[in-house]
C-alpha positions as CSV (number, residue, x, y, z in Angstrom):
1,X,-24.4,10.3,8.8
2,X,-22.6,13.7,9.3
3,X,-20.3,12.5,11.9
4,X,-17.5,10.3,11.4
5,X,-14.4,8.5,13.2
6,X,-12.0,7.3,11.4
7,X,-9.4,5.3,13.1
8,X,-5.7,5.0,11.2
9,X,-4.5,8.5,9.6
10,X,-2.2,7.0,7.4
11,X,-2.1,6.8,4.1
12,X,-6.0,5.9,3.3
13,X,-7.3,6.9,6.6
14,X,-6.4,10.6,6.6
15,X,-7.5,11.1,2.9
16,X,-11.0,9.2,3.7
17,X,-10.9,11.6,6.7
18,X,-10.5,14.4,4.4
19,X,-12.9,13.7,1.7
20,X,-15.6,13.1,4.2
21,X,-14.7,16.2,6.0
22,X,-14.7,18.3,2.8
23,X,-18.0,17.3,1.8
24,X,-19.5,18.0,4.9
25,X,-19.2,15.5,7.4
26,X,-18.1,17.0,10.6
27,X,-14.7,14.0,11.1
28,X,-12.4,12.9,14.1
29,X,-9.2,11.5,12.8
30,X,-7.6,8.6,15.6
31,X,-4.0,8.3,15.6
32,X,-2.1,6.6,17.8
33,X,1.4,8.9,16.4
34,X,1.1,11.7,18.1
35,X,3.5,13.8,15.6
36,X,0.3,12.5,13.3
37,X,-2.0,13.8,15.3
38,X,-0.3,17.4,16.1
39,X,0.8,17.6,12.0
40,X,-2.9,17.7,10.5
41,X,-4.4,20.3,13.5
42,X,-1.9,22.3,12.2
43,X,-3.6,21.9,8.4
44,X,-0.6,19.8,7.5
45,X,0.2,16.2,6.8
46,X,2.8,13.8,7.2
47,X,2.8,11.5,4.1
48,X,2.9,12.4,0.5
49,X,0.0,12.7,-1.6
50,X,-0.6,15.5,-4.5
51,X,-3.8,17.4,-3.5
52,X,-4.4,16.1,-0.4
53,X,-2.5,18.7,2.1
54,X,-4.9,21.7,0.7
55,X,-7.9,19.5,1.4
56,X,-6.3,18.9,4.9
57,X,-5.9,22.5,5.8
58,X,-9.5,23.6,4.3
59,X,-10.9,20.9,6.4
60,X,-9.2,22.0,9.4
61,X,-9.4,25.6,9.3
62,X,-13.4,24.9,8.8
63,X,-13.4,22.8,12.0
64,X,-14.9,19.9,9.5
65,X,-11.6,18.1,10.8
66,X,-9.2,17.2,13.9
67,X,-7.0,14.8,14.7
68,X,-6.8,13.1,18.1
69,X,-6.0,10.5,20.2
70,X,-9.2,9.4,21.2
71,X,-12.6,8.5,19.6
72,X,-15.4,10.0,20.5
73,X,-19.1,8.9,19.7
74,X,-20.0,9.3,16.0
75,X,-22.8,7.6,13.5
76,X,-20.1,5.9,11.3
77,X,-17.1,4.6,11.8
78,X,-14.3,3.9,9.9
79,X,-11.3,1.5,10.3
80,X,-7.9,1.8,8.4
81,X,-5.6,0.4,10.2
82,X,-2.3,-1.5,8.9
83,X,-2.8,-5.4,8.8
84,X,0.5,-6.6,8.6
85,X,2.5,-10.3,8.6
86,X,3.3,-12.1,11.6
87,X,6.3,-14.0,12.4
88,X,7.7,-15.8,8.9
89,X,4.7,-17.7,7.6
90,X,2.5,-15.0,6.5
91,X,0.1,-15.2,9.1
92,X,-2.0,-12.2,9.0
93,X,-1.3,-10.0,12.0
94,X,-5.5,-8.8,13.5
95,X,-3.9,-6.9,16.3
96,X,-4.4,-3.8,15.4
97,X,-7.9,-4.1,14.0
98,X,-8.5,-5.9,17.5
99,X,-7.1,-3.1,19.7
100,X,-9.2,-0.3,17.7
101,X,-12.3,-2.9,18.1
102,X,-11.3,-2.3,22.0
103,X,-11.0,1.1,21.6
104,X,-14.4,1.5,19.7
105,X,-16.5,-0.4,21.5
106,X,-16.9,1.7,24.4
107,X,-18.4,4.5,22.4
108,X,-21.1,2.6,20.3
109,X,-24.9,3.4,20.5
110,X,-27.7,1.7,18.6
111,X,-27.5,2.2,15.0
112,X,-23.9,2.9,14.8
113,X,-22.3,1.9,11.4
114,X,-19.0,0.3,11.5
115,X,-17.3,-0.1,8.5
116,X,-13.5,-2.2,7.7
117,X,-11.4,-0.9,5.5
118,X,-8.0,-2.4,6.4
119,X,-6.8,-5.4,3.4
120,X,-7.5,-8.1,5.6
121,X,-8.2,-12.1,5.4
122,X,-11.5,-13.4,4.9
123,X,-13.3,-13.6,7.9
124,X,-12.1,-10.8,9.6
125,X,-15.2,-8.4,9.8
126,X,-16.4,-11.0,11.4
127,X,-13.7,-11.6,14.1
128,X,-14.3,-7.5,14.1
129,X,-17.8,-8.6,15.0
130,X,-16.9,-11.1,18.0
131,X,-14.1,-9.1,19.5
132,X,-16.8,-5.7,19.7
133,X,-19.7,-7.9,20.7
134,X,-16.9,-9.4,23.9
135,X,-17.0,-5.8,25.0
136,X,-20.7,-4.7,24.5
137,X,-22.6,-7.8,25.5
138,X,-25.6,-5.4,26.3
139,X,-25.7,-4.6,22.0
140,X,-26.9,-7.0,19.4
141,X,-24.7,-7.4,16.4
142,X,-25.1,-8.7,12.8
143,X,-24.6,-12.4,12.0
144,X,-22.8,-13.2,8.2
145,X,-25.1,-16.8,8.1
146,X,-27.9,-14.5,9.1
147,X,-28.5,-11.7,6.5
148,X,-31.7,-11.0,7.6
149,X,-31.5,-10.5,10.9
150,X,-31.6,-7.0,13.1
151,X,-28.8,-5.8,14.7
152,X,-28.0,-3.1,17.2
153,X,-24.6,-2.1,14.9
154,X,-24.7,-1.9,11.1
155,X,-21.2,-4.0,10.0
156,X,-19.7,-4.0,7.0
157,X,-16.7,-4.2,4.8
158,X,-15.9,-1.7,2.2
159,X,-11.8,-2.3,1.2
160,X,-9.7,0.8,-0.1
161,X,-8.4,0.4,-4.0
162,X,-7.2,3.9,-4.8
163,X,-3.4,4.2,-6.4
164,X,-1.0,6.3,-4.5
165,X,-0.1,9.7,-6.4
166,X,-4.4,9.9,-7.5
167,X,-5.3,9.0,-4.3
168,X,-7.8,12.1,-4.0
169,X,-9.3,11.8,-7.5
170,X,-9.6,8.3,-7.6
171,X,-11.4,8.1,-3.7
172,X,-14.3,10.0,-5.1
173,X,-14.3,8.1,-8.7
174,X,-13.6,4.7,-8.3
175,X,-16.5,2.3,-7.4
176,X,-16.6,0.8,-4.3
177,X,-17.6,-2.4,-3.0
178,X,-19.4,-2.9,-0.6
179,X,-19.8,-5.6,1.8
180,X,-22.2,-5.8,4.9
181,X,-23.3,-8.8,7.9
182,X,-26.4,-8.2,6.3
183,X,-28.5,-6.8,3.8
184,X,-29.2,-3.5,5.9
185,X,-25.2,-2.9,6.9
186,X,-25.0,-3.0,3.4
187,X,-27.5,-0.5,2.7
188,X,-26.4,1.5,6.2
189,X,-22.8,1.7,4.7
190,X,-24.1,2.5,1.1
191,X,-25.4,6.1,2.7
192,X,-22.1,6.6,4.7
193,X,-19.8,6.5,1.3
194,X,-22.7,8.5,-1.0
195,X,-21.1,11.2,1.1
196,X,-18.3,11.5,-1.3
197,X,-18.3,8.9,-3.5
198,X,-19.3,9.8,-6.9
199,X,-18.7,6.0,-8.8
200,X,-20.7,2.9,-8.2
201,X,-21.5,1.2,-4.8
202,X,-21.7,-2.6,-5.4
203,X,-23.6,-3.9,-2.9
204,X,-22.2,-7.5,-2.1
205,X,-21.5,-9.4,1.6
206,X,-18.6,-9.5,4.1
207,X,-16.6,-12.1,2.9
208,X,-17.2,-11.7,-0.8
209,X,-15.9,-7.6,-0.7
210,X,-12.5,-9.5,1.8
211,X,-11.7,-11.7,-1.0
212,X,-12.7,-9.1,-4.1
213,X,-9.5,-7.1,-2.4
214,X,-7.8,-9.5,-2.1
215,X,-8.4,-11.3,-6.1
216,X,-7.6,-7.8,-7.5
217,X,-4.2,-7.7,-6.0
218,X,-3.6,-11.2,-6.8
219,X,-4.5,-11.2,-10.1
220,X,-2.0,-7.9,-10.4
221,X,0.5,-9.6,-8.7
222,X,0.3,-12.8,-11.3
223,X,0.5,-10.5,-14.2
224,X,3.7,-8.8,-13.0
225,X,5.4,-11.9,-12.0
226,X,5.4,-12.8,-15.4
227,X,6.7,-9.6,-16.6
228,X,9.4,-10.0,-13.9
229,X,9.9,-13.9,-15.1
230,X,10.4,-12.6,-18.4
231,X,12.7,-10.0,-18.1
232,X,14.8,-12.8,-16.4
233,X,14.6,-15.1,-18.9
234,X,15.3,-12.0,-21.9
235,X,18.6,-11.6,-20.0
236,X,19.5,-14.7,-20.1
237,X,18.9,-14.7,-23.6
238,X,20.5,-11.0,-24.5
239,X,17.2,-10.0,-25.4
240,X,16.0,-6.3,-24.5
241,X,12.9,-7.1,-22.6
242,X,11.2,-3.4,-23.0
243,X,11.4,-4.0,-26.8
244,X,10.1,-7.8,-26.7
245,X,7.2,-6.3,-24.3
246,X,6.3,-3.2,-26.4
247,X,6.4,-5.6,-29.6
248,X,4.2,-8.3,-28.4
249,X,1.6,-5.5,-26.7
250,X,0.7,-5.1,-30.7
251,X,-0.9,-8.4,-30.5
252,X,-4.7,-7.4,-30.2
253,X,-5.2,-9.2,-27.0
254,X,-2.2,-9.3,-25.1
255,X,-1.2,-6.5,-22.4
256,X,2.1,-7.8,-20.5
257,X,2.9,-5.0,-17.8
258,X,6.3,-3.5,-17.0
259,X,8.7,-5.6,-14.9
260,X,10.6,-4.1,-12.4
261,X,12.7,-4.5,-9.4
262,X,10.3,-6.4,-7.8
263,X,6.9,-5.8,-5.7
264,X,6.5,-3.5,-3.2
265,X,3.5,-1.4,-0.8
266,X,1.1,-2.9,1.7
267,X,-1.5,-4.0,-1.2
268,X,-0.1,-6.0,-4.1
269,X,3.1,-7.5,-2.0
270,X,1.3,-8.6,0.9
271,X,-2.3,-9.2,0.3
272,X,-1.8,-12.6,-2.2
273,X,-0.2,-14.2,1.0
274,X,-3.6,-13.6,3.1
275,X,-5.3,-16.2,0.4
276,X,-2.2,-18.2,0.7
277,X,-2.4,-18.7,3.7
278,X,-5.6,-19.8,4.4
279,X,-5.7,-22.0,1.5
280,X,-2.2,-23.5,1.5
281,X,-3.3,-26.3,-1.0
282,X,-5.2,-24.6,-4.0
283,X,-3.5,-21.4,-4.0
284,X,-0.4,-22.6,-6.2
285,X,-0.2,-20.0,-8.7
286,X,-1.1,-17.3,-6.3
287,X,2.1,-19.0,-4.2
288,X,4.4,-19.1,-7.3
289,X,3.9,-15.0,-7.9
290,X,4.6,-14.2,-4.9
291,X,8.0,-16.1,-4.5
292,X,9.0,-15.0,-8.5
293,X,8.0,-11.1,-7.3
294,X,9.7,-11.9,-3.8
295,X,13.0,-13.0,-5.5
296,X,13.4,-10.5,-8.0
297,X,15.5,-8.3,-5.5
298,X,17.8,-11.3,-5.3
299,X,18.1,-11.1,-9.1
300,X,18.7,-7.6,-9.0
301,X,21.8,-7.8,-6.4
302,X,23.9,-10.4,-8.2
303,X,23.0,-8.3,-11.4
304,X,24.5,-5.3,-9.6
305,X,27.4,-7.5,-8.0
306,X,28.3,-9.0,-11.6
307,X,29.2,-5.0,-12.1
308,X,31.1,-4.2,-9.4
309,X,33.5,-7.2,-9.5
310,X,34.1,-6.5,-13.2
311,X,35.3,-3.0,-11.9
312,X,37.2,-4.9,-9.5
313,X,38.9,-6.9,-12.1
314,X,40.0,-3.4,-13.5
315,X,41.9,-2.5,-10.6
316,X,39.0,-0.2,-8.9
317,X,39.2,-1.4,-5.0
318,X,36.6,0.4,-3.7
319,X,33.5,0.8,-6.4
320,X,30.8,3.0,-5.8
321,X,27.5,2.0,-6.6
322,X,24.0,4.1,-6.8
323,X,21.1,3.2,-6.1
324,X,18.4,5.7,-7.4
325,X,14.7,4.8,-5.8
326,X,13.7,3.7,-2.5
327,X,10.1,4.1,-2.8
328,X,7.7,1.1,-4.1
329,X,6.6,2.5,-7.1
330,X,7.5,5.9,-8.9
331,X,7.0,9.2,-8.1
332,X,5.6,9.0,-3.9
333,X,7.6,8.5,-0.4
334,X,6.3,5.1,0.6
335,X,8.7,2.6,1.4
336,X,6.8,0.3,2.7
337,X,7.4,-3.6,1.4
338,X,9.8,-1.7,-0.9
339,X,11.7,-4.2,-2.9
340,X,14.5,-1.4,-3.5
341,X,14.5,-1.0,0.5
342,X,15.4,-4.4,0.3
343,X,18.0,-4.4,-2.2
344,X,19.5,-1.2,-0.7
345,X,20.0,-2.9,2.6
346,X,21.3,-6.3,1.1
347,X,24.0,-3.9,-1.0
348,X,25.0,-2.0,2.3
349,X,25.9,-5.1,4.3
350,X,28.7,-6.1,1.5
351,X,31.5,-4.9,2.3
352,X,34.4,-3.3,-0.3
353,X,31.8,-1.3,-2.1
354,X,30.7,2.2,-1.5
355,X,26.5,2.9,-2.0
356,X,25.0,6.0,-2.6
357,X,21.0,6.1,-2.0
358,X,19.2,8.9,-4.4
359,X,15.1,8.7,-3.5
360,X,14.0,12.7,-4.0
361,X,10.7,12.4,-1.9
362,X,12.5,11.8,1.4
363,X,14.6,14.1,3.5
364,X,15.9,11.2,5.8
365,X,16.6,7.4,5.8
366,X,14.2,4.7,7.6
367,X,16.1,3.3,10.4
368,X,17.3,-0.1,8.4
369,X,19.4,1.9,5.9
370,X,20.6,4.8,8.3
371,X,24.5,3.4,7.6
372,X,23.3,4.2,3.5
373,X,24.2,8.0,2.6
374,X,21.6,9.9,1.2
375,X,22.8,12.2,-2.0
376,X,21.1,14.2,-4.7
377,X,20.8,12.9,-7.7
378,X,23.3,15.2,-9.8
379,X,25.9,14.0,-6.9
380,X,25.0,10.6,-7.3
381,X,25.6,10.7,-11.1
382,X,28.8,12.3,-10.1
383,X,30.9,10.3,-8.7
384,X,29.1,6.6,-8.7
385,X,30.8,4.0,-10.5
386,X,27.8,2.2,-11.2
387,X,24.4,3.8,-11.1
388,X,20.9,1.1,-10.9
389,X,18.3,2.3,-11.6
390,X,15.8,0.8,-9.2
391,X,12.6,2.8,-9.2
392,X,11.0,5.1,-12.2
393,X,10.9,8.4,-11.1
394,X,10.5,11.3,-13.1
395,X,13.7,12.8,-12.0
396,X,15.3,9.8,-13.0
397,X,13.6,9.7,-16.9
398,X,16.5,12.2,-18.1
399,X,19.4,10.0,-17.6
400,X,20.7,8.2,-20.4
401,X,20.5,4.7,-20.1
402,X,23.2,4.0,-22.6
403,X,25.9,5.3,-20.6
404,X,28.4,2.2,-19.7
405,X,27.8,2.4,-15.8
406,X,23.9,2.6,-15.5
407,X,21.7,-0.4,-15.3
408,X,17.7,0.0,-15.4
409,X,15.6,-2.5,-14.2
410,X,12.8,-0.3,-15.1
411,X,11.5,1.0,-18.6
412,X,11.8,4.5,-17.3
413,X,10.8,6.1,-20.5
């Protein structure tokens, strides 16, 4: 198992590719972004993640690591590709897992591991499974009702649960589950991820490690929609939900987390609807979550709207309003399924108002908020009229919260 593909160089592929890569492993990176590709052979990267770029560059200038294109044959490989919604109804979109399955197929040899790593509905290793064995009819592939039986290509399904910011550390300490066709994908995956990984390998089955991802984002994603419920309800009540949470945290068994703004990133804000969707019926608290965490934003904006129009009412025509936090949790540059990005976009569409966007780990604006003007943050708190506080940043932990024009919608102490 000392070479490795690993196709999707995004935020968990090219740290997989790296770890493997620095112990050892001799690792192609496939990218379909071509700046991508061109950033890591230079021994940079593209995204932010503390730790990772050295890694990148050691890899590289050892030849351990490169970035391409195109596969090439290898003993393992390693699928991270985004899995995202299609159309309204949260139908999970397989497209990209099927056009790498295209992609791979070509290159596989008998005893070839090929492991899923993208968050993805039950089931799907095994559409994997049909779409490679379409192309290689010549190859024999594993069966889930089957565990027993031989197989040309070791299968399996092995889902990512690191937290952006610790993604290095926590890639070699977290345990990892790990779900194979059969018994022997299991084991056949097992010695790919004993490469690097220093916790626990839980050996399990296809469909068992698909929903495992998927319960442990849930069950997150339940936990903050009450804290987000709550911190409704304490405003309606004038109650200062950060006290009421840190006072009834004393209680021995109770842990309520921090509400925020809302949900955000591929895992947590997306992932419940994959079990929603294919179980419409029994999935009702799983549902409610997700609409409480998808409607917090909403909250949010007639929060900030109640604000301006008071400012209104006091003769200021044209109120400025800051927004400070784009990303989907503190302290990294992903946007994506940010719930700020959301209320930033919803704010810049009304008109009379002037917003200001502060989010310190970007240089530029995504496309959807390119009317927004990015300022620093010492501008921001300059010249806005109101300043909401969206996302918990450490930059953002200095500014005092009593002020008259600064909302928080995140304990950001």
């Amino acid at each position: 198992m000392k070479n490795i593909c690993v196709f999707g160089l995004g935020y968990i592929g090219l740290p997989t590719a790296a770890m493997f890569a620095h112990h050892g492993a001799n690792v192609i990176g496939v990218d379909v972004n071509p700046h991508a590709v061109e950033t890591i052979n230079q021994g940079k990267i593209h995204i932010v993640e503390p730790g990772l770029e050295a890694i990148v560059k050691q890899a590289v200038d050892n030849g351990k690591l490169k970035a391409s294109l195109t596969p090439v044959h290898s003993d393992a490989y390693l699928i991270a590709v985004p899995t995202p919604f299609k159309g309204d109804d949260h139908e999970p979109d397989l497209s990209y897992i099927h056009a790498v399955s295209k992609a791979l197929a070509p290159m596989l040899e008998k005893g070839d591991v090929v492991i899923l790593e993208s968050t993805s509905p039950v089931g799907a290793t095994e559409k994997m499974v049909e779409w490679l064995a379409e192309e290689r009819p010549d190859l024999t592939f594993p069966k889930y009702h089957e565990p027993e039986n031989e197989a040309d290509i070791f299968v399996a399904y092995c889902p990512e649960r690191v937290l952006p910011g610790k993604v290095v550390e926590e890639l070699i300490s977290n345990d990892r589950i790990i779900g194979g066709m059969t018994k022997e994908s299991t084991e056949k995956a097992q010695e790919v991820y004993r490469i690097f990984v220093e916790g626990d390998l839980l050996a399990t089955n296809s469909r068992t490690a698909e929903m495992a991802k998927l319960t442990e984002n849930a069950s997150r994603d339940v936990s903050i929609a009450f804290a987000n419920e709550l911190s409704i309800i304490s405003d309606k009540l004038d109650i200062n939900v950060w006290e009421l949470i840190e006072l009834a945290n004393h209680h021995p068994r109770v842990n309520i987390l921090q509400p925020g703004a809302g949900v955000g990133g591929h895992c947590i804000a997306v992932d419940p609807w994959f079990i929603v969707n294919q179980n419409p019926d029994e999935a009702k608290i799983i549902r409610a979550a997700r609409e409480i965490n998808d409607n917090k934003p909403k909250w949010v904006i007639e929060k900030i709207i109640a604000e301006v129009d008071k400012l209104k009412e006091q003769g200021v025509e044209t109120p400025v309003v800051a927004l400070l936090g784009l990303a989907f949790k503190p302290n990294i540059d992903d946007l994506r399924e940010s719930p700020a990005v959301n209320i930033a976009r919803e704010m810049l569409d009304i008109g009379s108002i002037e917003v200001l966007l502060v989010e310190p780990n970007i240089n530029k604006l995504p496309k959807e908020l390119e009317s927004g003007k990015l300022v620093s943050l010492s501008e921001a708190l300059n010249v806005a009229d109101i300043i909401a506080i969206l996302v918990a940043h450490d930059d953002f932990v200095k500014i005092e919260i009593s002020r008259k024009n600064v909302i928080s919608f995140v304990n950001n102490r």
